[in-house]
C-alpha positions in Angstrom: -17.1 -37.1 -14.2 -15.2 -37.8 -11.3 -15.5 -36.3 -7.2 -13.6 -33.2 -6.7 -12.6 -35.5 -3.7 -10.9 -38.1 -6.3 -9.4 -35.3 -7.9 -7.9 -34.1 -5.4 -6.5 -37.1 -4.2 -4.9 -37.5 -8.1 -3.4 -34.5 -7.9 -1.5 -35.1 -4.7 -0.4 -39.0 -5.4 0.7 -37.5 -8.5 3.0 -34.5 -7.1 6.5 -35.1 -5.1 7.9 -32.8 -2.3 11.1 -30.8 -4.0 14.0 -30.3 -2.2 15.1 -27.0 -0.7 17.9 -24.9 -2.1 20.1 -21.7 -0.9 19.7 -19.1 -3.6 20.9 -15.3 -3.1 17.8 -12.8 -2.6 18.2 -11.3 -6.1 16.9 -14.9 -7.5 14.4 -15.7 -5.1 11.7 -13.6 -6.6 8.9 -16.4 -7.2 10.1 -19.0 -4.9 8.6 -19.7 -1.4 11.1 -20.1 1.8 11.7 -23.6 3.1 11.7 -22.6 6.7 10.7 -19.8 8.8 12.8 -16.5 8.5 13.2 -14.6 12.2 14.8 -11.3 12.9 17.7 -11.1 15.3 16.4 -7.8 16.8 13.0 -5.4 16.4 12.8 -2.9 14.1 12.2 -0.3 14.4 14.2 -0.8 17.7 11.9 1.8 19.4 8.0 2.8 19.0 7.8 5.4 16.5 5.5 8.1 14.9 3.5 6.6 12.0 3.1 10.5 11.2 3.9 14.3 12.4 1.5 15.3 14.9 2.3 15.7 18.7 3.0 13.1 21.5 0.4 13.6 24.6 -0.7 11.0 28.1 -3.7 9.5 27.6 -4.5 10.6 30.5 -4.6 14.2 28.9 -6.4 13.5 25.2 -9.4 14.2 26.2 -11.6 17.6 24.3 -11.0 20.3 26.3 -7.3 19.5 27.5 -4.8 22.8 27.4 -1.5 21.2 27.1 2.0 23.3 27.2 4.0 22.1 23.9 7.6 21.3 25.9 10.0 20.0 23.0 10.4 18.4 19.5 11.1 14.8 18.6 12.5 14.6 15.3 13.3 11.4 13.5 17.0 10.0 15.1 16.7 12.5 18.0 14.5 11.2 21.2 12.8 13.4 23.4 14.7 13.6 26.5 12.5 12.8 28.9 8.9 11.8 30.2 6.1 13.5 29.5 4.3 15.2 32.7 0.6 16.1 33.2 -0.9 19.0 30.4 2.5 18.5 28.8 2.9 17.6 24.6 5.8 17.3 22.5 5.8 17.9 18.8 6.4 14.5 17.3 7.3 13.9 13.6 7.3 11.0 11.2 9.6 7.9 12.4 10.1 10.3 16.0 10.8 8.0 18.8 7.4 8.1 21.2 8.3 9.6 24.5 7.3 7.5 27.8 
């Protein structure tokens, strides 16, 4: 029997580096990228809602808090503006966070 240490070392004296290859993403299922892939922008390009709920400061989540709901942000429409003290918006999936 030999090491796993000398088996290792067959196993890699016995293997070659392949060469890389450009194939469209419809045949590449399997295969494993020759370089790194980076995106050109961030996406989503904004900070969304994982889920419907409402948008609130942390300075006003706390048990007790009465907030005034002021607005909606729906998914591809932003809430206009900030968000002041005791204020909440109604946020949905995908909704762009307000500041």
């Amino acid at each position: 029997m030999i090491s796993v240490e000398e088996a290792r070392e067959r196993l890699i004296d016995g293997a070659a580096l392949l060469g890389s290859e450009r194939v469209p993403l419809d045949r590449s299922a399997g295969r494993v990228l020759a370089e790194d892939v980076v995106a050109s922008r961030d996406q989503p390009p904004a900070p969304v809602s994982a889920m419907d709920g409402y948008a609130v400061r942390n300075k006003d989540s706390h048990v007790g808090s009465r907030l005034t709901v002021i607005g909606e942000a729906p998914a591809g429409a932003p809430f206009a503006r900030n968000l002041g003290h005791g204020e909440a918006v109604r946020i949905a999936t995908g909704g762009v966070v307000p500041a």
